[in-house]
N, C-alpha and C positions, 0 to 999 in steps of 0.2 A: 150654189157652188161657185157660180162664176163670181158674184160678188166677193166671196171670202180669197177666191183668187188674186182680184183685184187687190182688197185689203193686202194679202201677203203681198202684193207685188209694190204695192205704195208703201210700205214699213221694209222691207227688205231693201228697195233703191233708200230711203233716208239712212239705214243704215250703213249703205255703203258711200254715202256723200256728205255725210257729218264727220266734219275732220276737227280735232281739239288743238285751239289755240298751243296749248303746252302742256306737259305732264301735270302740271297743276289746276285744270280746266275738267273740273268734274263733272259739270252740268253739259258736258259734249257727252266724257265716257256714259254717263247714265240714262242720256238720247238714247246712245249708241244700244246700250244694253235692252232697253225698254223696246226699242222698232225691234232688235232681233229677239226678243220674247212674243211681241206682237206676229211678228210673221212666221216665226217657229207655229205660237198657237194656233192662227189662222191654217196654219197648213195642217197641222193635227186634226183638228176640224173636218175638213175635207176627207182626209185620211179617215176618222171618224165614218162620215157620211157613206161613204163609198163602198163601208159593210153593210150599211142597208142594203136588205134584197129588195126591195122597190124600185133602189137609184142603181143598183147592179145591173135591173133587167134596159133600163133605159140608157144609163151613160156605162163605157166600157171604160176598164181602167186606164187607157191612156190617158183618160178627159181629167185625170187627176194628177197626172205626170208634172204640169207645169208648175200646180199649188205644191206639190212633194220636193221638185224642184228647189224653188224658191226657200222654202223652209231650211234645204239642205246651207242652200248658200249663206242665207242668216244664219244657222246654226256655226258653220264654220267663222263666218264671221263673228259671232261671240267667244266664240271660244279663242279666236286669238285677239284679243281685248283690243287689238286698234284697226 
């Protein structure tokens, strides 16, 4: 979980520091879009996991706050396309 953490946390920061030359620069928008598809999934993942009663009894749901987090920010970050 930590690594998928990690993951969401390295595509959520590309997402928010990939900036497009001009409206005509579609190979930034579709960076853009791809990192916050990557760190949304990554954090779904997590969220996933964290129904396991195996990793229930071990990790308490905070431990998944920061992946849930991060997804949120990508998420918002796609949805307003710059």
């Amino acid at each position: 979980m930590l690594l998928l953490t990690l993951c969401a946390a390295y595509f959520c920061w590309t997402a928010l520091t990939i900036r497009p030359s001009g409206t005509w620069d579609e190979d930034a928008y579709g960076g853009i879009t791809l990192s916050c598809a990557f760190a949304v999934g990554a954090a779904a993942v997590v969220a996933g996991f964290q129904w396991l009663p195996s990793v229930r009894r071990v990790l308490p749901w905070w431990g998944a706050c920061p992946a849930l987090l991060l997804g949120v920010v990508a998420g918002l970050r796609w949805m307003n396309g710059v």
